[in-house]
Backbone bond lengths (Angstrom), bond angles and torsions (degrees), N, CA, C in turn:
res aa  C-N    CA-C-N  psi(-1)  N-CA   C-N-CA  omega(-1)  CA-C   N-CA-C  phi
1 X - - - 1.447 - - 1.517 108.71 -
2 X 1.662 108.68 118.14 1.818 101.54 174.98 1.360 91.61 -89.46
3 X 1.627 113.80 158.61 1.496 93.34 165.10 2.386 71.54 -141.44
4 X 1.019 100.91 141.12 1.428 118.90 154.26 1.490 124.06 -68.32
5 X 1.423 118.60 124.11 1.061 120.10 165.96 1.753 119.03 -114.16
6 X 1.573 96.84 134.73 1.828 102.64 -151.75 2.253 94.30 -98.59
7 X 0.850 120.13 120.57 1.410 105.49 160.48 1.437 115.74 -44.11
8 X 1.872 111.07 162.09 1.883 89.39 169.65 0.880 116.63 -68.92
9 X 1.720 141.69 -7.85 1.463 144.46 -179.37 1.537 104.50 -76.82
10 X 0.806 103.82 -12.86 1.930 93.72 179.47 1.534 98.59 -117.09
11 X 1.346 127.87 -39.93 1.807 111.22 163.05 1.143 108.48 -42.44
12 X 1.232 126.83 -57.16 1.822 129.62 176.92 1.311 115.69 -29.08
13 X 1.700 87.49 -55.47 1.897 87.04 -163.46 1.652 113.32 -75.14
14 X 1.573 109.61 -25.45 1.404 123.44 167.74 1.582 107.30 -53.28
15 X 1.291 109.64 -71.45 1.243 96.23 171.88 1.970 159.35 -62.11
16 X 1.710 87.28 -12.64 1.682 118.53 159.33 1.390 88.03 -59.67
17 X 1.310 126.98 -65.06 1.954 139.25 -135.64 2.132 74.49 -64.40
18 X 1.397 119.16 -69.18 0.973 126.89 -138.86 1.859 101.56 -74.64
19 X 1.390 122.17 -21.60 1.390 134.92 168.59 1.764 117.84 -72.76
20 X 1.537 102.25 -13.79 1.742 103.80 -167.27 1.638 112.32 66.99
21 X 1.528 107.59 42.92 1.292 109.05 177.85 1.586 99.27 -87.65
22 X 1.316 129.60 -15.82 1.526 126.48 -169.88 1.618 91.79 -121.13
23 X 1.365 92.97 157.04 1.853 111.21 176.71 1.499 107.43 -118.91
24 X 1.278 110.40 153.06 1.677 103.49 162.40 1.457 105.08 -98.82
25 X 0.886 102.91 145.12 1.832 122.56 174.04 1.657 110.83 -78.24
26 X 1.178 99.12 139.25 1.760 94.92 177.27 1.824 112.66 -92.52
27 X 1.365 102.23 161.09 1.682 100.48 -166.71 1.799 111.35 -41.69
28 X 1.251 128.25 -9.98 1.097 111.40 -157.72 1.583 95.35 -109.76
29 X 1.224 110.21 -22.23 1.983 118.95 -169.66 1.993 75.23 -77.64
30 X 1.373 120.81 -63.95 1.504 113.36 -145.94 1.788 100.29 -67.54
31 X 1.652 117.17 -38.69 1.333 102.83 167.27 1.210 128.87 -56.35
32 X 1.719 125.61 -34.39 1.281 125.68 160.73 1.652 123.00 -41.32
33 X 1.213 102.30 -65.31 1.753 123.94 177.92 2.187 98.59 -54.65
34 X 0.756 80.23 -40.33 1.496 77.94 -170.16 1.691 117.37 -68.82
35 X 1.632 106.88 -18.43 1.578 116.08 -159.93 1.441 73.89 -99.11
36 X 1.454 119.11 -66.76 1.625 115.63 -166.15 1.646 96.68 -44.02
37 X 1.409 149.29 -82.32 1.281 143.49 166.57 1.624 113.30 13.88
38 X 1.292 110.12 -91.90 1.143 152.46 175.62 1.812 95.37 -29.02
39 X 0.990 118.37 -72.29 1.606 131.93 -177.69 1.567 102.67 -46.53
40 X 1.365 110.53 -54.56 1.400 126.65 -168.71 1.703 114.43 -70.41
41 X 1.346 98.77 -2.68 1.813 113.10 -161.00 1.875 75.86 -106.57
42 X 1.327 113.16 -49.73 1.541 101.93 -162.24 1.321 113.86 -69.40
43 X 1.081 102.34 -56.79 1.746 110.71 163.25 1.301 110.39 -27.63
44 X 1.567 138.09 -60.16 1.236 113.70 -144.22 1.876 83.28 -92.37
45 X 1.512 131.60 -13.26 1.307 117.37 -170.63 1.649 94.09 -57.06
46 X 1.886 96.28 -51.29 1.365 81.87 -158.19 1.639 123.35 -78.08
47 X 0.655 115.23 30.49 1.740 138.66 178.25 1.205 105.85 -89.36
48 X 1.634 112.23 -57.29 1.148 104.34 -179.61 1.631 144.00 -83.02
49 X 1.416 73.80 -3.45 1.810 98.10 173.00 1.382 137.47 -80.05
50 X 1.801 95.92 -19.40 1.292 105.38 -156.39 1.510 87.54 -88.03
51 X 2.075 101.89 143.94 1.619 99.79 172.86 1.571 105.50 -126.21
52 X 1.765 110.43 164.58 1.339 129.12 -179.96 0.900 103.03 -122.85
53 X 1.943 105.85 136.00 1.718 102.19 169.65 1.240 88.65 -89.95
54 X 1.841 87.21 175.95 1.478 108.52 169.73 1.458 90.88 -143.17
55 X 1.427 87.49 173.19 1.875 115.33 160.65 1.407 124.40 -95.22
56 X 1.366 135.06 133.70 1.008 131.88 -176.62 1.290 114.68 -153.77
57 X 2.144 131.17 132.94 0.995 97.27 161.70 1.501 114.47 -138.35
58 X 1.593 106.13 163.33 1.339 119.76 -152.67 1.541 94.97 -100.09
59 X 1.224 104.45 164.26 1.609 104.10 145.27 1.441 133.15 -91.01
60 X 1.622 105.95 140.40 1.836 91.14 -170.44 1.286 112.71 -30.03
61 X 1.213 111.21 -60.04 1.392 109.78 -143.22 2.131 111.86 -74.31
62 X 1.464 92.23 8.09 1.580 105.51 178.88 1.391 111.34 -79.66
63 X 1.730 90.60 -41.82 1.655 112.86 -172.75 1.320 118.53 -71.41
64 X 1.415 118.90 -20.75 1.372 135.97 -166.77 1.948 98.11 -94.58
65 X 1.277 106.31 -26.59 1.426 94.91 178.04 1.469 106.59 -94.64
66 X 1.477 123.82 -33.26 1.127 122.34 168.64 1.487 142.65 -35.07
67 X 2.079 108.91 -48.59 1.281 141.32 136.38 1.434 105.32 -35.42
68 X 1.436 132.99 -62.53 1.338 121.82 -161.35 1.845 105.14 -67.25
69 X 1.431 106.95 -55.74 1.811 107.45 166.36 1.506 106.79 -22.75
70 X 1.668 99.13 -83.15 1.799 107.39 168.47 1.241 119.73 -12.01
71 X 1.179 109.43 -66.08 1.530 112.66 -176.19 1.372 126.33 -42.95
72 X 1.654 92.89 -62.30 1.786 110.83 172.73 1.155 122.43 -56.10
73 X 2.235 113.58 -33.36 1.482 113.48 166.22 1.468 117.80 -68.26
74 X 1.472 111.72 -14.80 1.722 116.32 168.38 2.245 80.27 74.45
75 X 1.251 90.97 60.25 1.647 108.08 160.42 0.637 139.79 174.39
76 X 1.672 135.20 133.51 1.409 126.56 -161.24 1.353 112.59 -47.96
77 X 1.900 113.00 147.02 1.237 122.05 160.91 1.517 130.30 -38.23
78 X 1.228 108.72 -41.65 1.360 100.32 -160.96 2.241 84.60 -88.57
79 X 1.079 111.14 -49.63 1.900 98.25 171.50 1.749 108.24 -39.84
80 X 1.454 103.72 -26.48 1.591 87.91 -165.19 1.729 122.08 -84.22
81 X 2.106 94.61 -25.02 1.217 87.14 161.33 1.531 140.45 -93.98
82 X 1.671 115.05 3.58 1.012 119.24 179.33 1.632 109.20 -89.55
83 X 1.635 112.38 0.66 1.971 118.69 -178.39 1.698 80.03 -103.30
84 X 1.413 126.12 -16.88 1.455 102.21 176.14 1.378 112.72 -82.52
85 X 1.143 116.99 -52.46 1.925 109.92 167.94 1.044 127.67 -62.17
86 X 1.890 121.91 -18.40 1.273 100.73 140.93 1.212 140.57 -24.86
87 X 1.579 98.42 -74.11 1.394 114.63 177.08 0.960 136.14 -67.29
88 X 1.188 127.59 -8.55 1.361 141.41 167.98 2.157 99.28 -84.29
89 X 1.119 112.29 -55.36 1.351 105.14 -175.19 1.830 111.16 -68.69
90 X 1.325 130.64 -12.40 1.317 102.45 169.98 1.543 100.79 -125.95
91 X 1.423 103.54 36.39 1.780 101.17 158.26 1.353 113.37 111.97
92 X 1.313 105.72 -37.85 1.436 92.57 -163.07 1.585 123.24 -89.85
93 X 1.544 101.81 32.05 1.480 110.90 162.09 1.570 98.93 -143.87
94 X 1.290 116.68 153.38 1.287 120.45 -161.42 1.849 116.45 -123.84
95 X 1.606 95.78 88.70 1.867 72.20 -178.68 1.774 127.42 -56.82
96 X 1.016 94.91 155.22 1.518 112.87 148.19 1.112 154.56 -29.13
């Protein structure tokens, strides 16, 4: 005997499907929805891609340890500090 087990998020949606809580869209609503989608997917790639220099200055002896990190990450300094403010600006490094 298989028997399936549904989370309540998928009984839900089984049971919306089975109430006529969802509609299908006809080719012209889903090509619409789909181009607007699609546009809205490129946009935010290219948002996130686009880069700015800046100026900045360090002290040698910041820069000299920075290069050495680099090194050990097997990447240039200046790649290593712009994947560090990455990471520091959407979380997944944590200052001090």
């Amino acid at each position: 005997m298989n028997q399936t087990i549904e989370s309540a998020q998928e009984e839900k949606i089984i049971a919306d499907l089975e109430t006529g809580k969802y509609q299908s869209l006809d080719k012209k609503e889903f090509l619409e929805l789909e181009t607007s989608l699609k546009k809205a997917a490129s946009n935010t790639i290219e948002k996130l891609s686009r880069r700015k220099a800046i100026n900045i200055r360090l002290l040698e002896s910041d820069i000299e340890r920075l290069k050495a990190m680099a090194l050990h990450e097997g990447m240039a300094y200046q790649t290593y500090i712009s994947h560090m403010i990455h990471k520091l600006t959407t979380g997944r490094l944590k200052a001090i």
